[in-house]
C-alpha positions in Angstrom: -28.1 -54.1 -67.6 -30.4 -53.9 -70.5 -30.6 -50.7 -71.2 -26.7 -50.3 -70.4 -26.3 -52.7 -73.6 -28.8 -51.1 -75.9 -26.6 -48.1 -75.5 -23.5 -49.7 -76.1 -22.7 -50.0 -72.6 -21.8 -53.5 -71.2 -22.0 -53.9 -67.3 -18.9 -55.7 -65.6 -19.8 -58.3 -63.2 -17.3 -57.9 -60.1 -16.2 -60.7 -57.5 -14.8 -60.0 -54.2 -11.3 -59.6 -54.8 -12.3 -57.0 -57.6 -14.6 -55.1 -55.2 -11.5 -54.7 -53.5 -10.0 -53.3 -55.5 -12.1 -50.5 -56.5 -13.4 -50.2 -52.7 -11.0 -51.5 -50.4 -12.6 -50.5 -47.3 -15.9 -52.2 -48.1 -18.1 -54.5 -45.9 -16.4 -58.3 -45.7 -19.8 -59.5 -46.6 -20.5 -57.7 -49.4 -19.0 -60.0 -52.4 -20.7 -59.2 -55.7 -21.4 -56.1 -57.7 -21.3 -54.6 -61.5 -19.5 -52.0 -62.7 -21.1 -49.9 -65.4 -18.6 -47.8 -67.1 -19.1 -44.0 -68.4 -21.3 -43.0 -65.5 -21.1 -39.3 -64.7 -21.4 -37.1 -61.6 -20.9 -34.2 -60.6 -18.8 -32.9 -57.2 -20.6 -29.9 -56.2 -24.2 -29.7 -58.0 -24.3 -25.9 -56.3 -21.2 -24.9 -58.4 -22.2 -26.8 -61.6 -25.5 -24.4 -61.4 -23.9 -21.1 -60.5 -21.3 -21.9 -63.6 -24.6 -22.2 -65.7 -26.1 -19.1 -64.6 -23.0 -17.2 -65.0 -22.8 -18.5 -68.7 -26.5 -17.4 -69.3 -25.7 -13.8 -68.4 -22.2 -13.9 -70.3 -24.5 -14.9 -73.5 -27.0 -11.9 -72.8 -29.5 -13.3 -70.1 -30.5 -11.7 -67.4 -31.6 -13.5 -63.7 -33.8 -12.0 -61.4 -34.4 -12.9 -58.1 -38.3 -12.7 -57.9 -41.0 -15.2 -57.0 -43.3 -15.2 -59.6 -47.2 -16.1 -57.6 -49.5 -16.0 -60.7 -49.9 -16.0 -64.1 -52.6 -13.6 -65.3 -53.2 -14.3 -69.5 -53.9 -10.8 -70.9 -55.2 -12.5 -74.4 -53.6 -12.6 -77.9 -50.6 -10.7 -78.8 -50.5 -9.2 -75.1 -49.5 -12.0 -73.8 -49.0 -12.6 -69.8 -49.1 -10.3 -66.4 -46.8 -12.1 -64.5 -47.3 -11.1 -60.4 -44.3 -11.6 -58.5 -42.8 -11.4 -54.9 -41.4 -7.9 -56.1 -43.3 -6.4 -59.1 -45.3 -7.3 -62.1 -43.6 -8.2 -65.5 -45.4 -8.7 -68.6 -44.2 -11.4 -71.4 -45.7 -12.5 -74.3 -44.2 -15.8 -74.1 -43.4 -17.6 -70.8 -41.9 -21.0 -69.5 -42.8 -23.0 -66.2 -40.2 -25.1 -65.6 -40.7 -24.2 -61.4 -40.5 -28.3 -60.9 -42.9 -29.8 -57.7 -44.3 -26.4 -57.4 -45.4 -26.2 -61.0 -49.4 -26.9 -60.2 -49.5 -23.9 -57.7 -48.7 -21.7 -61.1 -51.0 -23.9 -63.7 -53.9 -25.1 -61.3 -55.2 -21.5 -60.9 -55.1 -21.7 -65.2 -57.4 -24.5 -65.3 -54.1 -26.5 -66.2 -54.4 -29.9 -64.7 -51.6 -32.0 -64.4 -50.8 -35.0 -62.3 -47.9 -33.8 -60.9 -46.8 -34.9 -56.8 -43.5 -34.3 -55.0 -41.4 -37.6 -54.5 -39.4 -36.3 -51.5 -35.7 -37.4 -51.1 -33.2 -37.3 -49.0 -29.6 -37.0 -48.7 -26.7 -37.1 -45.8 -23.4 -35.1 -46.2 -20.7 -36.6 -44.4 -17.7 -34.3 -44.2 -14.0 -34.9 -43.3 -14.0 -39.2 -44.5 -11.5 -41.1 -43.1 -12.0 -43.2 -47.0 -12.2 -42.4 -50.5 -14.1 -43.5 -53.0 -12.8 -43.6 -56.5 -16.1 -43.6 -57.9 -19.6 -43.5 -56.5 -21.4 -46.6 -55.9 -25.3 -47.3 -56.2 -26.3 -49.5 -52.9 -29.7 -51.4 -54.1 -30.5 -53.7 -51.9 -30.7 -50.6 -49.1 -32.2 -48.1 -51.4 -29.5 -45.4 -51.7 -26.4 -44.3 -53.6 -22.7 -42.8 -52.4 -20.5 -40.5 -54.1 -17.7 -38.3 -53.3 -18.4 -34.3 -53.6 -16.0 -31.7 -53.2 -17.3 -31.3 -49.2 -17.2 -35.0 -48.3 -19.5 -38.2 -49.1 -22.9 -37.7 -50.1 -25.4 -40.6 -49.1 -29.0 -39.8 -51.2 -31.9 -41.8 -51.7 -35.7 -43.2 -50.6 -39.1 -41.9 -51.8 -41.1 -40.5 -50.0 -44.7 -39.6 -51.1 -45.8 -36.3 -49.0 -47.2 -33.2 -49.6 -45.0 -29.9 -50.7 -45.4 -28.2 -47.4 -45.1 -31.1 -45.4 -42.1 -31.1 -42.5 -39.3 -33.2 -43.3 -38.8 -36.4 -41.9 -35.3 -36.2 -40.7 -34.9 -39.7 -39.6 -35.0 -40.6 -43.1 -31.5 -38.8 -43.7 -30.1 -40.0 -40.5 -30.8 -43.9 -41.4 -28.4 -43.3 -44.3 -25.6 -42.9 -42.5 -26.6 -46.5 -41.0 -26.6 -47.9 -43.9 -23.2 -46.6 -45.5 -21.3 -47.3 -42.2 -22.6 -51.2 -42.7 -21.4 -50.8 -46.2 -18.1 -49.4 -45.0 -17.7 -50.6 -41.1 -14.8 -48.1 -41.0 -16.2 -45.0 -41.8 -15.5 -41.8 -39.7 -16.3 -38.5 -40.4 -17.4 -35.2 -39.5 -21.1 -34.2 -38.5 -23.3 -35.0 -41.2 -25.5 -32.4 -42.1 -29.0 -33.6 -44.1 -31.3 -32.0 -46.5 -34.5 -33.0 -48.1 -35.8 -32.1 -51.7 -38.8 -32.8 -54.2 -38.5 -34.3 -57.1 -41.2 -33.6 -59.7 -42.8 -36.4 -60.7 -45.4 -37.9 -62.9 -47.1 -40.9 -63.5 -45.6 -42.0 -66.6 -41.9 -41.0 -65.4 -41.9 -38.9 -68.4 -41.1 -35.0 -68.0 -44.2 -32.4 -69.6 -42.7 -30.2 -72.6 -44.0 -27.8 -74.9 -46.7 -25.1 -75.7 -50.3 -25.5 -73.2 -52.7 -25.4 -75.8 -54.9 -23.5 -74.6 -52.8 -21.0 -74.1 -50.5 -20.0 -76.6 -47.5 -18.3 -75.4 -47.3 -20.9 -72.3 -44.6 -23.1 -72.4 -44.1 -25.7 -69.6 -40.7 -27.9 -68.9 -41.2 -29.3 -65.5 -41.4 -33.4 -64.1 -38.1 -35.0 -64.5 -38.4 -37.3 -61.4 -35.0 -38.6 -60.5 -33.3 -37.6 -64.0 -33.4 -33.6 -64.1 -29.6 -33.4 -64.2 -30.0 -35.5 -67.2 -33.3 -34.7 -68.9 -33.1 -30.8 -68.6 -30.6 -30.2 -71.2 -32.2 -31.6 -73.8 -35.7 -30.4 -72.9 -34.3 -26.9 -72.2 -33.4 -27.5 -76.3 -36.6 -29.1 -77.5 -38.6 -26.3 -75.8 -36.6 -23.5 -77.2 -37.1 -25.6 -80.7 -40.9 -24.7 -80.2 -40.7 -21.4 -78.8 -38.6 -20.6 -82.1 -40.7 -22.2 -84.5 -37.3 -24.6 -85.4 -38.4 -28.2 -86.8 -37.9 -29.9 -83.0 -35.2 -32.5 -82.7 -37.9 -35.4 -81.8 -41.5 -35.2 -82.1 -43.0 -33.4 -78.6 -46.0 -34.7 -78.6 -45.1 -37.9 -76.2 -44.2 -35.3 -74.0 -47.5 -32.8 -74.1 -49.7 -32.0 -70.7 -52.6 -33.0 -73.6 -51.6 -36.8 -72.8 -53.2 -37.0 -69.6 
């Protein structure tokens, strides 16, 4: 609620009765909650990317659908041999922002960052017999629900695990437990679950800006649980530097040097 307020935000306590009203199908036991006001979401994060990468090409961009495996430095103004899945490409300025599989680009560089995967999971739960006028953040069990365009999403936990390692699918199955206890009425369709990695580092803070070592290299990776968030504006400080602009805030909080 603290940082709510030093933003201007004031969190609303809620009683029963006003639970109620928001959620009327929720648990008779659960009788307390706050209500934080200007919280966004999104319905369908699949169509809120496609719309970005359509607006990329309709302002000149181009997307390619390669793999980049390594990044070969060809020294000064020659800039980068970039091997791919496909073919080589040559750049003389380049951007990681590849998220958990970031180090598999920057370790062979001599680049060393702290960077693990904090898996998560999520349960879609199509055709819901109730609707949920907003979503709702469930702490006590470790997950949140919103409504999406294909049914209710359940997403949450942490798990610490390798890249590679086989998902644990009982960790997406317990969430439906835990939002039928929440809402003892609940039917729907056949969930289907999905597990992803979120890039994350010790500090909680995402790496930005030019590799000094290499000039040219430009990394924008390790927004944890906030990429939705924290990649627009880092997507704009990072351009900032690749331009030469004066940058918005001062980078250097946010520098793979700080490690």
């Amino acid at each position: 609620m603290a940082i709510a307020e030093r933003h201007g935000i004031r969190a609303e306590p809620l009683d029963a009765d006003a639970l109620r009203q928001i959620y009327p199908d929720i648990a008779p036991g659960i009788t307390r909650g706050l209500l934080i006001p200007g919280n966004a979401y999104t319905v369908s994060p699949q169509r809120l990317v496609r719309t970005l990468g359509e607006l990329l090409v309709a302002a000149g961009g181009e997307i390619v659908a390669e793999r980049t495996q390594k990044i070969i430095p060809r020294g000064g103004a020659a800039g980068f041999l970039l091997m791919n899945n496909i073919s080589n490409r040559t750049a003389q300025r380049v951007v990681v922002a590849t998220g958990a599989s970031t180090r598999e680009l920057l370790d062979p560089l001599g680049i060393r960052v702290p960077l693990h995967t904090e898996r998560g999971y999520h349960a879609m739960m199509p055709s819901p017999n109730i609707t949920l006028k907003i979503p709702m953040s469930i702490k006590n069990r470790g997950f949140g629900l919103t409504p999406m365009e294909d049914g209710l999403r359940a997403g949450g936990t942490v798990e610490i695990d390798s890249l590679h390692a086989a998902p644990n699918e009982k960790r997406a199955m317990i969430l439906v437990e835990h939002v039928k206890r929440v809402f003892p009425t609940l039917q729907t369709g056949e969930p289907r679950y999905w597990m992803g990695h979120r890039p994350s580092t010790p500090d909680s803070l995402p790496v930005l800006g030019v590799v000094p070592s290499q000039p040219g290299l430009f990394l924008a990776f390790g927004h944890g649980h906030f990429g939705m968030t924290g990649g627009p504006p880092s997507g704009r400080l990072v351009a900032q530097l690749i331009n030469g602009a004066a940058p918005a805030i001062d980078p250097a909080p946010y520098s793979c040097t700080r490690f």
